[in-house]
Legacy VTK file of the C-alpha trace (Angstrom):
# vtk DataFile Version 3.0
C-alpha trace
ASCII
DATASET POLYDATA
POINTS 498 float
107.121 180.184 241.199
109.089 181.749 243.849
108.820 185.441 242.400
104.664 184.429 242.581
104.821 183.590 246.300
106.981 186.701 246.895
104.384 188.673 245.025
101.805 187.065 247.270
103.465 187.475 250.859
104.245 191.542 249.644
100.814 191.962 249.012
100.372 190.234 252.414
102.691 192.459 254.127
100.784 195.430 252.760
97.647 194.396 253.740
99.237 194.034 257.555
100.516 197.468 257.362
97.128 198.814 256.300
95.632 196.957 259.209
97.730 197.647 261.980
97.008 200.908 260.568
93.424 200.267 261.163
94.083 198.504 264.758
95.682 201.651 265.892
92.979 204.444 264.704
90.256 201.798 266.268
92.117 202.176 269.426
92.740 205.627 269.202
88.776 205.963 269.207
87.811 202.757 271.950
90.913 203.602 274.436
89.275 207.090 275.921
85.469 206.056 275.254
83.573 207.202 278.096
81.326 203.974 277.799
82.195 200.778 277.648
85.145 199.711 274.718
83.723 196.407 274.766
81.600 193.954 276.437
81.668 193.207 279.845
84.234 194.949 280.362
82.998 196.951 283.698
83.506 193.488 286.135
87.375 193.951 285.181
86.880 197.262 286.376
85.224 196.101 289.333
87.798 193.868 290.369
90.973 196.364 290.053
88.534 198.631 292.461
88.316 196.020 294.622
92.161 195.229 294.915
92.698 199.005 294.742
90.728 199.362 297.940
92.263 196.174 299.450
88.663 194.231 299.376
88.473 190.611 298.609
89.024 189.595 295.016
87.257 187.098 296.049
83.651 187.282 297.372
80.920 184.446 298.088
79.386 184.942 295.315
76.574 182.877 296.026
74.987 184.761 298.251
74.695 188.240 297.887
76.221 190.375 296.368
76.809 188.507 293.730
80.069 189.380 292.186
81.541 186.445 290.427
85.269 186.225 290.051
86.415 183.356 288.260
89.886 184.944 286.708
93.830 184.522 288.038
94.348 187.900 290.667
97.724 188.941 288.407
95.633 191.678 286.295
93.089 192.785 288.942
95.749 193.173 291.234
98.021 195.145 288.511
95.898 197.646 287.689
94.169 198.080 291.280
98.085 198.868 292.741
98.426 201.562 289.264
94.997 202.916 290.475
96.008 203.224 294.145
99.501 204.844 293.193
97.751 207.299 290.980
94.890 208.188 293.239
92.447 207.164 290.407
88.401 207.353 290.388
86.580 204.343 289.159
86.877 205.928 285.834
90.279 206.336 285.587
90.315 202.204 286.379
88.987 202.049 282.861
91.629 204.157 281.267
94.342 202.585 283.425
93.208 199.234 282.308
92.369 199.684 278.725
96.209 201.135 278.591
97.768 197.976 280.519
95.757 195.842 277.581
97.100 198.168 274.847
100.751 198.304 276.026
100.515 194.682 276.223
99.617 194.735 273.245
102.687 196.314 271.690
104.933 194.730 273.712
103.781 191.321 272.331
104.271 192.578 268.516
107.840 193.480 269.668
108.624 190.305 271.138
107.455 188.269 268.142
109.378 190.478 265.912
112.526 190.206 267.578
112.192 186.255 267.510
111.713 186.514 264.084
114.481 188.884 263.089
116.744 186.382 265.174
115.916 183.624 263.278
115.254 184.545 259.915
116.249 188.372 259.651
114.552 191.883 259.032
112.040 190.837 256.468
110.151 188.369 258.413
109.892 190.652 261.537
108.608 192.997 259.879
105.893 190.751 257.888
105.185 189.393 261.614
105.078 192.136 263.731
102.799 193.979 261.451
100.454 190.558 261.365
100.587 190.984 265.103
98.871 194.137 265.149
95.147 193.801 264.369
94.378 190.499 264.155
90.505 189.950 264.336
90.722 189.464 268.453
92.273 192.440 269.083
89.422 194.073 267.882
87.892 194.739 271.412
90.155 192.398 273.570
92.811 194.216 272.919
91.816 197.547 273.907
89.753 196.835 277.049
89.769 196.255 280.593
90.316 192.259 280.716
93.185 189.949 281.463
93.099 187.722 278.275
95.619 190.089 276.096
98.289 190.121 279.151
98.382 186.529 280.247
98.802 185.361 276.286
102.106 187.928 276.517
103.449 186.434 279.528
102.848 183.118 278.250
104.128 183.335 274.983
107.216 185.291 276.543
107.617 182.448 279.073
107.731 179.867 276.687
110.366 181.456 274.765
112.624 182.111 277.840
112.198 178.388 279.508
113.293 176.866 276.063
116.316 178.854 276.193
119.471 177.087 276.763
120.624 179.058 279.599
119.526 178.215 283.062
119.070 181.347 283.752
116.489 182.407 281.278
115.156 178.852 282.262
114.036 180.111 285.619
112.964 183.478 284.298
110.655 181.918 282.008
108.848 179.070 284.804
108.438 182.302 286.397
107.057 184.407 283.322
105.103 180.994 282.814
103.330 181.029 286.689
102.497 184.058 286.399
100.941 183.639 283.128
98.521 180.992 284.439
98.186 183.424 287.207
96.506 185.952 285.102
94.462 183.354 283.024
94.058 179.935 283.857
93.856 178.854 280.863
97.511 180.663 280.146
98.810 176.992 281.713
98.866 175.784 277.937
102.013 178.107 277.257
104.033 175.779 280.264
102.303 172.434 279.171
103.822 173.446 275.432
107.349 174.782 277.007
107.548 171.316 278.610
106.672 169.223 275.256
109.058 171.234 273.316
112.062 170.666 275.961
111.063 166.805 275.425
111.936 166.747 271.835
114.664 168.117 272.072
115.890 165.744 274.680
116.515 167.838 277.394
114.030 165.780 279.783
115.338 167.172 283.120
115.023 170.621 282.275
111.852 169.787 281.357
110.913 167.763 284.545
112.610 170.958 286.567
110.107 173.373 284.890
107.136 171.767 284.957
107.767 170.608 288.793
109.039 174.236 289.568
106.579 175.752 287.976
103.918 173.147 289.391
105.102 173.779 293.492
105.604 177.492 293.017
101.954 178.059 291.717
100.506 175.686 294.616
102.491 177.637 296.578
101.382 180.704 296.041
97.035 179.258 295.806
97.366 178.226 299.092
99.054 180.751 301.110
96.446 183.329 299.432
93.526 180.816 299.892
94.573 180.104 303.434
95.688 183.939 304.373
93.756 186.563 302.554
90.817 184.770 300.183
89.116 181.628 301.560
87.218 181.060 297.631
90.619 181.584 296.011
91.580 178.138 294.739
87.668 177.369 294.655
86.885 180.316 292.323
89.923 179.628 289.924
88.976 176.319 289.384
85.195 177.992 288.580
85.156 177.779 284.926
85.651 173.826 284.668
81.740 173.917 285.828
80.482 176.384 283.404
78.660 174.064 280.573
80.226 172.974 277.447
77.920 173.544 273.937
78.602 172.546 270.495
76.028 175.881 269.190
78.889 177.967 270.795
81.390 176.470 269.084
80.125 176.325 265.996
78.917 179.916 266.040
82.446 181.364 267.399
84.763 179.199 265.389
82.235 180.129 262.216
83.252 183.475 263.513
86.695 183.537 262.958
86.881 181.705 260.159
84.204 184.904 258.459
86.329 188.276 260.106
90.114 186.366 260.721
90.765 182.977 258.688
94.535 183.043 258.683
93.946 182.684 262.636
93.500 178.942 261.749
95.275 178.536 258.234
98.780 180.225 258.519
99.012 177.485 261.930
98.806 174.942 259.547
100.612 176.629 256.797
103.504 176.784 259.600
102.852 172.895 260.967
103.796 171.638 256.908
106.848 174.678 256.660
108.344 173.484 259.879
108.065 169.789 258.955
108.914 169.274 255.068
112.310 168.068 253.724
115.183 168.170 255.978
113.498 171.099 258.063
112.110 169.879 261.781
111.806 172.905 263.886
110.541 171.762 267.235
109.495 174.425 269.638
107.128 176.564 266.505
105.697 173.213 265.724
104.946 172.550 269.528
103.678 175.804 270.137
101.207 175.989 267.471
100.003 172.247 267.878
99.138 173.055 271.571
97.557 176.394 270.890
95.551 175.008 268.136
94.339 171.870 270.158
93.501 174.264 272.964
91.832 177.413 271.143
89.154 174.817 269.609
88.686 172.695 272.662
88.152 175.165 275.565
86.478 177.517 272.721
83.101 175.497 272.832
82.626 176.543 276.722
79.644 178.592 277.511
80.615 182.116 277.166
83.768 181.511 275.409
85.069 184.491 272.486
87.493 185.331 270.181
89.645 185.780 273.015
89.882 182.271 272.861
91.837 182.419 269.696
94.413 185.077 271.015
97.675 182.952 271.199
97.079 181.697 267.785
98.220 185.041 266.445
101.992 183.992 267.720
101.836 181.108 265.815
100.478 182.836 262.203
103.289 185.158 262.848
105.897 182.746 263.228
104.956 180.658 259.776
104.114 184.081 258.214
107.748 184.516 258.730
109.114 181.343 258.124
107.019 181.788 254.540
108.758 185.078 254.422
112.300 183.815 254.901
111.464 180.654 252.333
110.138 182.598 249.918
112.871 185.004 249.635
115.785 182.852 250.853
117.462 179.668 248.773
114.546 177.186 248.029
114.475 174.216 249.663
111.665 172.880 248.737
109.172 172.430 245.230
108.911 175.896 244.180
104.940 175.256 243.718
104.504 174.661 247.457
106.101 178.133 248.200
103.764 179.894 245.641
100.745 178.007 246.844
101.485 179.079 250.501
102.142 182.666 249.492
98.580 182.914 247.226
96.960 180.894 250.184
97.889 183.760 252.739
96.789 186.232 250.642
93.402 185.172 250.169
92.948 184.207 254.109
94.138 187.542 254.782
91.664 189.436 252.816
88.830 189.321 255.161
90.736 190.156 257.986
91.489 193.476 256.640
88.020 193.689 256.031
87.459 193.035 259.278
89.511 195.418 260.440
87.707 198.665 258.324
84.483 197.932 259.457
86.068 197.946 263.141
87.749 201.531 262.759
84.692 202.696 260.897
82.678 201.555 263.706
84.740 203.149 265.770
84.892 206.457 264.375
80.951 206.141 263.842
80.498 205.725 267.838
82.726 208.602 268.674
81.157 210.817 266.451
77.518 210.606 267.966
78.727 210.620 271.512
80.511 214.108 270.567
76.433 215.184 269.082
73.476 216.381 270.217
72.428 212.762 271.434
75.248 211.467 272.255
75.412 214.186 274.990
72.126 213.762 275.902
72.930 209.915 276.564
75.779 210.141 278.804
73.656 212.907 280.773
71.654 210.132 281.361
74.137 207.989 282.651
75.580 210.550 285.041
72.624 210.672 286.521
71.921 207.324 286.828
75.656 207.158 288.319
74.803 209.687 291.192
71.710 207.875 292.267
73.673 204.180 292.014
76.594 206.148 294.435
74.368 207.380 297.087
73.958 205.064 299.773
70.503 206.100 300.332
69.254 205.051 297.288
68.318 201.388 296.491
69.151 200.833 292.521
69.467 197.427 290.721
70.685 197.059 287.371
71.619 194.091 284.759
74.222 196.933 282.974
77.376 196.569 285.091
78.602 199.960 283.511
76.123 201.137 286.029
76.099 198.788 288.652
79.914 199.257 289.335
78.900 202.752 290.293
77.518 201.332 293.821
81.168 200.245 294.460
81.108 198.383 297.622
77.595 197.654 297.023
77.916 196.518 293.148
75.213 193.463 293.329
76.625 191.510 290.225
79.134 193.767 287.720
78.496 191.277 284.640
74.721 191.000 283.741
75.673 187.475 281.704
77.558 185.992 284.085
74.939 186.080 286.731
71.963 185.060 284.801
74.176 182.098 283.580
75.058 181.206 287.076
71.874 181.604 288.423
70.088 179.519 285.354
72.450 176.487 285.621
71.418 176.532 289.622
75.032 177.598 290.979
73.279 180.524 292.922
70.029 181.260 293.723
69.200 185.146 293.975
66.990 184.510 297.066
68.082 188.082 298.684
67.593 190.183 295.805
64.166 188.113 294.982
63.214 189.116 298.622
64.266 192.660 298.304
61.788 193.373 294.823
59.196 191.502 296.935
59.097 194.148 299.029
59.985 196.711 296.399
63.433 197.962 298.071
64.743 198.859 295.400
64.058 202.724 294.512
64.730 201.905 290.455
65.443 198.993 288.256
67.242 199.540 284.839
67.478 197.127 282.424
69.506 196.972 279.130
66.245 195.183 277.611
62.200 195.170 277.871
61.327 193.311 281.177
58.100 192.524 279.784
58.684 191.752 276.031
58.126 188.372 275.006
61.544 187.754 273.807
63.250 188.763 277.297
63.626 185.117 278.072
65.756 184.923 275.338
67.993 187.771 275.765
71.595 186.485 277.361
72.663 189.842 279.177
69.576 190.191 281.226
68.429 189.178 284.730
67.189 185.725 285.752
63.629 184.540 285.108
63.026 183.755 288.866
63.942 187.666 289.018
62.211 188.982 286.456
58.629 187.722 287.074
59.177 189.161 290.420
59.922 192.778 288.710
56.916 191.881 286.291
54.475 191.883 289.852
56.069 194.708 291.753
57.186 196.835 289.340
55.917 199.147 286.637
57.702 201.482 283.515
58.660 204.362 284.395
58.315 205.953 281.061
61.826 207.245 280.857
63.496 207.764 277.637
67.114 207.054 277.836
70.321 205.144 276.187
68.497 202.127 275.004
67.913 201.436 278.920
64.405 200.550 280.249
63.292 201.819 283.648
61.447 201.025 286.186
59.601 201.810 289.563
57.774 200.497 292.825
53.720 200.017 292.439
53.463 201.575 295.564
55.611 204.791 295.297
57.355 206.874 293.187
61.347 207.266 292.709
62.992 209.980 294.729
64.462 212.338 292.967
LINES 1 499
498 0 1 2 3 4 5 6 7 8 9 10 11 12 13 14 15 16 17 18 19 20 21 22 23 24 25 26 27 28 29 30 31 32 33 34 35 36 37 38 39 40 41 42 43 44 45 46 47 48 49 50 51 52 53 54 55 56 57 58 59 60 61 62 63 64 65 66 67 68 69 70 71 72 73 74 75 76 77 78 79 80 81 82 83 84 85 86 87 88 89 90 91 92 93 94 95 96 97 98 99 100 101 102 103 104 105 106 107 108 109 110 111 112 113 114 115 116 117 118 119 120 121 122 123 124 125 126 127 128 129 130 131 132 133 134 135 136 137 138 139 140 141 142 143 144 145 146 147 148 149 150 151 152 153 154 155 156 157 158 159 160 161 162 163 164 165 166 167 168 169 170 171 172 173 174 175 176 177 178 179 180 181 182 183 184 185 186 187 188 189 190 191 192 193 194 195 196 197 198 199 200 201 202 203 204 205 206 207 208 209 210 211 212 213 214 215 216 217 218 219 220 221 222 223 224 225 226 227 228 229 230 231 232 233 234 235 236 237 238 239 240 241 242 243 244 245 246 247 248 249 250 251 252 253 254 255 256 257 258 259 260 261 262 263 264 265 266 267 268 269 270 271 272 273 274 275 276 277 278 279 280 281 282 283 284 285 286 287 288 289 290 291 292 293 294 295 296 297 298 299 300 301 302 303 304 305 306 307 308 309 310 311 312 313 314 315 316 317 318 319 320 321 322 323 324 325 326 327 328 329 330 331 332 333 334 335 336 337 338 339 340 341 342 343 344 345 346 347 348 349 350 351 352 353 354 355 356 357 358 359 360 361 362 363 364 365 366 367 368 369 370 371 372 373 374 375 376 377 378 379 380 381 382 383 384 385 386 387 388 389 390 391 392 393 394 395 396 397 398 399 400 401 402 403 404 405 406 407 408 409 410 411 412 413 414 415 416 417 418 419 420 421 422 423 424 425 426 427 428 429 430 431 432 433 434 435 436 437 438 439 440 441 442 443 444 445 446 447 448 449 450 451 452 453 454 455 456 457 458 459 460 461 462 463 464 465 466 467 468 469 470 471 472 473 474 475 476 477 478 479 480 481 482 483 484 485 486 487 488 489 490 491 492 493 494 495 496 497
């Protein structure tokens, strides 16, 4: 039964291989896209402009403009300071960012692989490190300008240092660990697990030391930048506890990832019953993965919530794909059934991952072909010269794309077309300036990433408020533009300058 479950995780380890494969020629395609690599990503962008130009991170956004920042500062500021060194236009932000997510990237399949080779040898590295690369997440999140990918490495890395037994490492890690949360709130679950694990294993005070440390270091640091440089800081970070909680989101994302990356939430388990069987009880992986798992599918049935969600969970499908590894090949200690069974059972999770993962490169490849065409070229004309009226401060140009509406830099209205409709339909902001600025048709030319008047724009997520759009519907008209799958429009009472 063991030579079957060897069978199994080889076939496993090959299908990882192809992946990462796939991973890396999807990123070779998304990294140096001149549009967007994924969704939302232009507010990111935003952001590191902001801190690159030494503006506040932190605006009111409920008045206007209404740029929203609910994320830790540690990734804005990071690639704002690379952008400043360098000299780079708003453009290069993207590149400059995309790279910090990629390298991050990498870094974390390095780290998990030398934990693994540590513990159980060469074997199960390399089964892990190559399950690191691609997992379904990655796929976008881990090629585009956003914080999730970085905060997950400094958490996982933190954890690994504070449960070290030298103090040194100790105070590395509550470091690693702050500035984890620091990057991503939501990051904290990395120091709540550190501190469980250090628990049971009975070292109490060094738990108590990190969590306190860690605790007065981080207030530390909210209030000397709430009370010195950004008034909303501590406000706006504790932003997402009011976004709305649904159970259609939930079931729709976790549905998600159980159709394009299932071992996500079976090799946990598989891991949870390896670490915990016969005279095996292997603390800090069993910690780990419990907390990650309890968090991904809680916090993953907020409003707006992704696959990003799921990120951490890949360190913990590594770390039992490993321990399988090691079993499998190693002196059974266990029914040799169980082994097999585990081994088949990864194979068959893993399957639509790598499916996953060839539609994503072929996507990929698909995209970058047409923008190098005919139409392609014709479409990011477009956009250039959409960009030059949106930078001249003459001009008067509102937009629910925030690809575009970054290009107003200081005078970017809301940089994530989602965000602000949500905000402004659960009544956290009412848009009365820009309301009172279509009344009286300021604005030179609206562009829209959907119909203002079909009957289905209520409906669509990325678009502006109702209270906005009914206004556009009375002062506006078509302009009869063909572009990009954008939709145009103009004042009643005068044409757009050209």
């Amino acid at each position: 039964m063991y030579r079957v479950a060897r069978i199994a995780l080889f076939l496993v380890l090959l299908l990882a291989i192809e992946r990462g494969v796939l991973f890396l020629i999807y990123a070779a395609y998304r990294l140096p896209s001149p549009l967007e690599a994924f969704h939302c990503e232009s507010l990111m962008v935003h952001l590191a402009w902001r801190a690159q130009h030494g503006l506040r991170l932190y605006p009111d956004w409920r008045a206007d403009p209404y740029v929203a920042n609910f994320y830790g500062p540690v990734y804005s500021v990071a690639v704002g300071l690379i952008g400043r060194a360098t000299g780079a236009s708003l453009d290069g932000l993207f590149t400059i960012g995309r790279l910090v997510t990629f390298g991050a990237t990498l870094v974390g399949v390095f780290v998990v692989g030398g934990l693994l080779w540590q513990r159980h040898g060469p074997g199960a590295a390399l089964i892990g490190m190559a399950l690191a690369l691609g997992p379904a997440p990655l796929f976008g999140f881990g090629v585009m300008v956003r914080t999730d990918v970085l905060a997950d490495l400094l958490g996982f890395t933190g954890f690994l240092l504070a449960c070290r037994r030298q103090a040194a490492w100790a105070y590395i890690g509550g470091a690693t660990l702050v500035l984890s949360a620091l990057a991503k709130q939501s990051a904290a679950f990395y120091l709540l697990a550190a501190a469980i694990a250090l628990c049971f294993e009975g070292r109490w005070k060094r738990a108590l030391g990190l969590v306190g440390g860690s605790a007065l270091a981080g207030l530390a640091i909210v209030v000397t930048v709430t009370s010195v440089a950004e008034p909303r800081f501590l406000v706006d970070l504790l932003g997402p506890l009011e976004m709305p909680w649904t159970p259609a989101n939930w079931y729709a994302l976790v549905g998600g990832l159980a159709r394009r990356g299932p071992e996500l939430l079976v090799l946990p388990v598989v891991g949870l019953l390896l670490w915990n069987t016969g005279r095996r009880h292997e603390v800090r992986p069993t910690v780990l993965t419990g907390v990650l798992l309890v968090a991904s599918l809680a916090t993953s049935a907020k409003l707006g919530a992704d696959l990003s969600y799921f990120l951490g969970l890949r360190w913990a499908a590594c770390w039992a794909a490993g321990t399988l590894w090691a079993t499998a090949r190693g002196t059974p200690t266990r029914p040799g059934w169980a082994t097999a069974a585990a081994g088949l059972l990864a194979f068959v999770v893993f399957v639509p991952s790598t499916w996953h993962a060839v539609s994503q490169a072929h996507a990929a490849r698909a995209d970058a072909i047409v923008l190098d065409g005919p139409d392609g070229r014709h479409g990011l004309a477009i956009y250039d010269a959409l960009f030059r009226i949106a930078r001249d401060p003459s001009r008067h140009l509102l937009s629910d794309s925030g690809f575009i509406d970054i290009r107003q830099e200081a005078r970017t209205t809301i940089a994530d077309g989602w965000q602000f409709r949500m905000l402004a339909e659960t009544r956290n902001l009412h848009p009365a300036g820009m309301e009172a600025r279509i009344d009286a048709e300021v604005y030179d030319l609206i562009v829209t990433t959907h119909d203002l008047f079909a009957a289905d724009y209520a409906t669509y997520s990325f678009g502006l408020p109702m209270s906005v759009v009914e206004r556009v519907r009375s002062h506006y008209v078509p302009a009869g533009w063909e572009g990009p799958g954008l939709f145009y429009y103009v004042p009643r009472s005068r044409p757009l300058k050209r």
